[in-house]
C-alpha positions in Angstrom: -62.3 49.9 91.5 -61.0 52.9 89.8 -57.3 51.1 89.6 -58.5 48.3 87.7 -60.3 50.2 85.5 -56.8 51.8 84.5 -55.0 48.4 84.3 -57.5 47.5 81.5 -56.8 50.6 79.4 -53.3 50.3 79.5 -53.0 46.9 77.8 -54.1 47.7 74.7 -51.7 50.7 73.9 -49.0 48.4 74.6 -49.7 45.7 72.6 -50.4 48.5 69.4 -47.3 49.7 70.2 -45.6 45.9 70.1 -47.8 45.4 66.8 -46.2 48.6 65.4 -42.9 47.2 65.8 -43.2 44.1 64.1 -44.6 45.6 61.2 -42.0 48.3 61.0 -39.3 45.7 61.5 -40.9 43.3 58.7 -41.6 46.3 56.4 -38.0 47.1 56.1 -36.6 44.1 55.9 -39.0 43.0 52.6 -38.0 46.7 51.9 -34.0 45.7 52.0 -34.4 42.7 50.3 -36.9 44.3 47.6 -33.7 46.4 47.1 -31.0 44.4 46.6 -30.0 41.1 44.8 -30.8 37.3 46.1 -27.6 35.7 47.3 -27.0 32.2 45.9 -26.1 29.4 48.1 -26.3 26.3 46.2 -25.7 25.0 42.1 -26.8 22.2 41.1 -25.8 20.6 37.5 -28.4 18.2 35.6 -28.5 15.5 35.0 -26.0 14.1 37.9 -24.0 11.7 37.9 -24.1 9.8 34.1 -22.0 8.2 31.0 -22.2 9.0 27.2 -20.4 7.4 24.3 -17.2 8.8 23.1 -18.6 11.4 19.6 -22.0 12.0 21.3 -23.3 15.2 23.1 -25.2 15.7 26.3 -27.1 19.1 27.0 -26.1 20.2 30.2 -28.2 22.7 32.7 -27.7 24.3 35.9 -30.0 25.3 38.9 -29.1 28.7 41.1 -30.8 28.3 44.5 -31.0 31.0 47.4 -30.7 29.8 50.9 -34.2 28.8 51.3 -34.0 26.2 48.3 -35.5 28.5 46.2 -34.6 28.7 42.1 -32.9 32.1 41.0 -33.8 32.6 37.5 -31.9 34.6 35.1 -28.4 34.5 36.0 -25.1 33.8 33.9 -23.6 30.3 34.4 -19.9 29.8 33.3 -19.6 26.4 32.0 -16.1 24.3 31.7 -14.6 20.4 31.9 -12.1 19.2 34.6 -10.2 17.7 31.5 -10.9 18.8 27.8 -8.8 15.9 26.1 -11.9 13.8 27.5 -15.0 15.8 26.9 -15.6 19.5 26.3 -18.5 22.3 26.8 -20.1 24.7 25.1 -20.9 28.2 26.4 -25.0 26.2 26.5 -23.6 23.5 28.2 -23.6 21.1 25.9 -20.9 18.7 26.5 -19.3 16.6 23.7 -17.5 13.4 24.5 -13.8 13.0 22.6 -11.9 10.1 24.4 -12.8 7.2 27.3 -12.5 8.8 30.4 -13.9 10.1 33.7 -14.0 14.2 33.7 -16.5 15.9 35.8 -18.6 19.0 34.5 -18.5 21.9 36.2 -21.2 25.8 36.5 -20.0 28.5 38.4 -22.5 30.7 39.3 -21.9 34.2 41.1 -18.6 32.4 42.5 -21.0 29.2 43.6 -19.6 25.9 41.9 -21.9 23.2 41.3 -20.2 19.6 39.3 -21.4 16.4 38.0 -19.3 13.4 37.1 -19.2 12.0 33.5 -18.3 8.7 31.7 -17.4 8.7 28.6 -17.0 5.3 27.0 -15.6 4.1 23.5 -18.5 3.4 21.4 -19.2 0.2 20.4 -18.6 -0.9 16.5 -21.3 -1.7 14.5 -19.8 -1.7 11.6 -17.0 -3.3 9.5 -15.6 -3.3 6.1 -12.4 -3.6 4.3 -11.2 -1.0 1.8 -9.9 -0.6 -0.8 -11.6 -2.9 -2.7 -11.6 -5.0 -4.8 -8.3 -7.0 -4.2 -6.8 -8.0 -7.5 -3.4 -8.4 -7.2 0.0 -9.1 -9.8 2.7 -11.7 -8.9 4.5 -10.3 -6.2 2.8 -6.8 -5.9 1.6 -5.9 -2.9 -1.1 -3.2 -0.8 -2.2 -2.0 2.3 -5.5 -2.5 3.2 -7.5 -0.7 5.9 -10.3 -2.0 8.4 -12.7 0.5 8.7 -14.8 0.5 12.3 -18.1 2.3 12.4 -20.4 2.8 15.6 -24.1 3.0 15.1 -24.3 6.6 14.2 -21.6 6.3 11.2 -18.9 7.4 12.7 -15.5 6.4 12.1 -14.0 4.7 15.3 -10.1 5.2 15.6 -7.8 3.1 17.4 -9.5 0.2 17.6 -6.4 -3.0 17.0 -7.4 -5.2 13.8 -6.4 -8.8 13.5 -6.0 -9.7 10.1 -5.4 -13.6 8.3 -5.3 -14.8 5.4 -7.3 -18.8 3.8 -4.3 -19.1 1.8 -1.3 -16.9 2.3 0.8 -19.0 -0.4 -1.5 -17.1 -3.0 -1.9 -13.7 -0.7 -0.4 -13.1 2.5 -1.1 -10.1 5.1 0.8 -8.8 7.8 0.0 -7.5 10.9 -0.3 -3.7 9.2 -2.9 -4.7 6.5 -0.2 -5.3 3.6 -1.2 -8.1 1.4 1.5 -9.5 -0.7 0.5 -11.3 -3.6 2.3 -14.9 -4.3 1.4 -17.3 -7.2 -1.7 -17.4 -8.9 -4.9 -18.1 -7.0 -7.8 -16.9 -5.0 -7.6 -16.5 -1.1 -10.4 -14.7 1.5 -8.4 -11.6 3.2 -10.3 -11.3 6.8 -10.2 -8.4 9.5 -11.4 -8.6 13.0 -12.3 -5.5 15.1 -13.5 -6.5 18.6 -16.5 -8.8 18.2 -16.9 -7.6 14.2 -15.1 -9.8 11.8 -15.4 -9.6 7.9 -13.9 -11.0 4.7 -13.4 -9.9 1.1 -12.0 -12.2 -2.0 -8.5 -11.4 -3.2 -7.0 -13.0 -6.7 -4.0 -13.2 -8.1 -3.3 -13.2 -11.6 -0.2 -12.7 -14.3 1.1 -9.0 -14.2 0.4 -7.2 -17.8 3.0 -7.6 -20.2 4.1 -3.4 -20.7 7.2 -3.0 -22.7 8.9 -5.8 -24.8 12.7 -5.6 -25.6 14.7 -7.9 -28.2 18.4 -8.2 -27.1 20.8 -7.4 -29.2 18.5 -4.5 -30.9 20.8 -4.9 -34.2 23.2 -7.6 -35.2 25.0 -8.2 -38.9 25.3 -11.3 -39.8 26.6 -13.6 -43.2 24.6 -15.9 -45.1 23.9 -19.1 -43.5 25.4 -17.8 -40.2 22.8 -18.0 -37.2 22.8 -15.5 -34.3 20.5 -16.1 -31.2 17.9 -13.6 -30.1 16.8 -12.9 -26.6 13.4 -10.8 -25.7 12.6 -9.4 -22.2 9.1 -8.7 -21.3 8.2 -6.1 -18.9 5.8 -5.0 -16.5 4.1 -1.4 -15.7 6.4 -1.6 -12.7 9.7 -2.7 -14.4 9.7 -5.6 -13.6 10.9 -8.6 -15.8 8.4 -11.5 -16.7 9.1 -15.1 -17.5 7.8 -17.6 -18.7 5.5 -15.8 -21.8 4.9 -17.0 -25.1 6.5 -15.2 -27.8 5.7 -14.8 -31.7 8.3 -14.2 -33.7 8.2 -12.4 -37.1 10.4 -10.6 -39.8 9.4 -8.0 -42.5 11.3 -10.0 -45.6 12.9 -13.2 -46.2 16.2 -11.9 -46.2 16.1 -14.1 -42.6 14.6 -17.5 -41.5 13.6 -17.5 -37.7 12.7 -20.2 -35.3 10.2 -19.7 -31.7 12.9 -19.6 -29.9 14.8 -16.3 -31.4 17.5 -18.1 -33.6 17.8 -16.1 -36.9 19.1 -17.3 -40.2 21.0 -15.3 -43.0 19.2 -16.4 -46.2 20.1 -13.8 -48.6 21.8 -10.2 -48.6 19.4 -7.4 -47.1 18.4 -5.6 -44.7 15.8 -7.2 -41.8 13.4 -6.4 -39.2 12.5 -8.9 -36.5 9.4 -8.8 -34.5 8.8 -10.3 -31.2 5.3 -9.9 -29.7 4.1 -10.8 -26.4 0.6 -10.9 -25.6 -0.1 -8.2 -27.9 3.1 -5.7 -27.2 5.6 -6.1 -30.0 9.6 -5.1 -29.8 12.0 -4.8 -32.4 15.8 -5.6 -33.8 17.4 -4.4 -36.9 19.4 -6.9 -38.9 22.0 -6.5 -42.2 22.7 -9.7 -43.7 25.9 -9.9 -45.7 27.8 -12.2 -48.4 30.6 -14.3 -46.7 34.0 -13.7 -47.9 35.7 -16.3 -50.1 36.7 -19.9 -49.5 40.3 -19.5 -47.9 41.1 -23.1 -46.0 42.7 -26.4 -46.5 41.9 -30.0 -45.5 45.3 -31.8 -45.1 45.4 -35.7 -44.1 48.0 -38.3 -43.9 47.8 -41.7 -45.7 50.0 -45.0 -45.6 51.2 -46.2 -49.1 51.9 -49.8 -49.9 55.0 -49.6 -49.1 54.1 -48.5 -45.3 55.4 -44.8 -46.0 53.1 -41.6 -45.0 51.6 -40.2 -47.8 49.9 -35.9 -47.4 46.9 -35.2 -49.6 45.5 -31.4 -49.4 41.7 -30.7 -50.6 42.4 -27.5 -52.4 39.5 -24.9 -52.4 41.8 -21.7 -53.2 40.4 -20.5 -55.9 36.8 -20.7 -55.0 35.7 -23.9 -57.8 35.6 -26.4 -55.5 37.4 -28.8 -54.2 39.7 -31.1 -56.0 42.4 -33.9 -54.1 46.3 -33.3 -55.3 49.3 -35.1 -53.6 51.8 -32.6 -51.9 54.7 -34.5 -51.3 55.5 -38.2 -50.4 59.0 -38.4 -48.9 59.9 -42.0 -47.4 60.8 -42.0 -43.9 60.0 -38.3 -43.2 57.0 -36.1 -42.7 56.4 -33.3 -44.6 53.5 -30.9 -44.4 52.6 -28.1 -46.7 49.9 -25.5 -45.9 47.7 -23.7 -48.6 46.0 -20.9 -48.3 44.3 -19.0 -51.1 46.2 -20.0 -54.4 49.8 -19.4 -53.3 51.8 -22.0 -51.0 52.9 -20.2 -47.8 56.3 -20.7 -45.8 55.4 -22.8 -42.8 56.0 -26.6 -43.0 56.8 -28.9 -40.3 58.9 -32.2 -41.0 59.7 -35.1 -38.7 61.1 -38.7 -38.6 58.6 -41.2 -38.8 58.6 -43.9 -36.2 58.0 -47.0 -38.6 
């Protein structure tokens, strides 16, 4: 009897002391853990796996978790791409797209590394217009034009190939580069294609502006009643020569007649100034008109007598009051010819046997 009576008291110490234990043992282990910092196991980056358009930005976050799953608040992530020429990130994590790619993006938390993959794709274009504009082109001057891509947001989108054509390309033509090349006069549509995007804008061609006009020879001197032919060249801004324009000629006295095509006439002794004006730029030449010198020439001819012989008459002008016939010589059988010049005979003759 008395034994079991001392079985039942001894239980119940034991099991306090067991109780005791477990508390001690749990006490200091919240006690430890209470004390020191919460290990992380695990990062996770949000949002996972994803894709963005090249230009946009996507805010990034990442989750610290101990080794029962649970979140650790408060602790510094270190943010970075696998490959920057793709897409880059912000101390905040947000990550900006900058070229088509893959590139994962990567938190490092107390040495744990979480990543998520990223695809950044070329934006689609929304938008498409030709500059500059408009397109009004010279004969044979020529431009670059540019096709300008847009996505929805208004950005400019780079590297995108353009085809480009031309409705007439014997008025404009374009190359492969943009330049259009104006030909003869006309209208043509200049188009540009960009992926799926095509658009148009209206090119003309029209007479370059006349700029400089230029009367070749500048001076000249010339007698009375002698005519002397005058050229004009028309120029563009550029330089460059243009044919093919009317021209109005003028002259600041009558000292000179002139016809529409440039021929001048000395009328009377002076001085002159020719105009020539070309769709409303003029250019000048100087002229000096002076007297002719006096009459110094002969007219000799042959003529048969009745008697079958050769006969040499001279028109004498020597003295300047006009002509007036006189018989040289008349030799029968021979030749004989006698050249006059002025009012004096001079020494050359030529004689030869006559035939008949």
């Amino acid at each position: 009897m008395s034994g079991t009576v001392a079985s039942a008291r001894t239980l119940p110490v034991r099991t306090a002391f067991q109780l005791a234990v477990l508390f001690t043992l749990t006490f200091l282990l919240f006690a430890c853990n209470d004390g020191g910092p919460v290990l992380v196991r695990q990062v996770v980056v949000v949002p996972g796996a994803t894709s963005m358009h090249v230009g946009d930005q996507l805010t990034y976050s990442a989750r610290a978790l101990d080794e029962r799953g649970q979140d650790i608040e408060g602790r510094k992530v270190e943010w970075s791409t696998t490959d920057e020429a793709l897409a880059t990130v912000s101390a905040d994590g947000v990550v900006t797209g900058l070229s088509a790619g893959t590139v994962s993006v990567v938190a490092v938390i107390d040495g744990k590394i979480g990543a998520s993959s990223l695809l950044v794709a070329a934006a689609p274009v929304a938008t498409l217009e030709i500059q500059p504009t408009p397109v009004n082109l010279v004969h044979d001057e020529s431009r670059v034009l540019v096709a300008v891509a847009r996505d929805s947001k208004g950005r400019v989108l780079t590297g995108r190939r353009t085809t480009w054509a031309s409705s007439n390309p014997v008025v404009v033509s374009v190359d492969a580069g943009g330049r259009v090349t104006a030909g003869q006069t006309g209208s043509a549509e200049v188009t540009a294609s960009v992926e799926d995007h095509t658009v148009s804008v209206a090119a003309s061609v029209g007479p370059a502006a006349v700029e400089t006009v230029e009367i070749s020879p500048s001076s000249f001197v010339i007698e009375i009643g002698e005519q002397k032919q005058l050229q004009v060249i028309a120029r563009d801004i550029s330089g460059r020569e243009l044919k093919g324009r009317d021209v109005l000629w003028t002259m600041d006295d009558g000292t000179v007649s002139i016809t529409q095509d440039g021929i001048v006439t000395g009328i009377r002794k002076g001085n002159v100034t020719v105009f020539a004006s070309i769709e409303g730029v003029t250019g000048e030449a100087v002229g000096t008109i002076v007297n002719p010198p006096p009459y110094s020439f002969d007219l000799v001819y042959y003529r048969l007598d009745p008697l079958g012989q050769s006969e040499l008459l001279v028109l004498d002008i020597s003295d300047g009051s006009g002509p007036r016939a006189s018989t040289i010589s008349r030799r029968r059988g021979h030749r004989t010819a006698v050249a006059w010049r002025s009012s004096a005979i001079t020494a050359r003759s030529r004689t030869s046997r006559s035939s008949t």
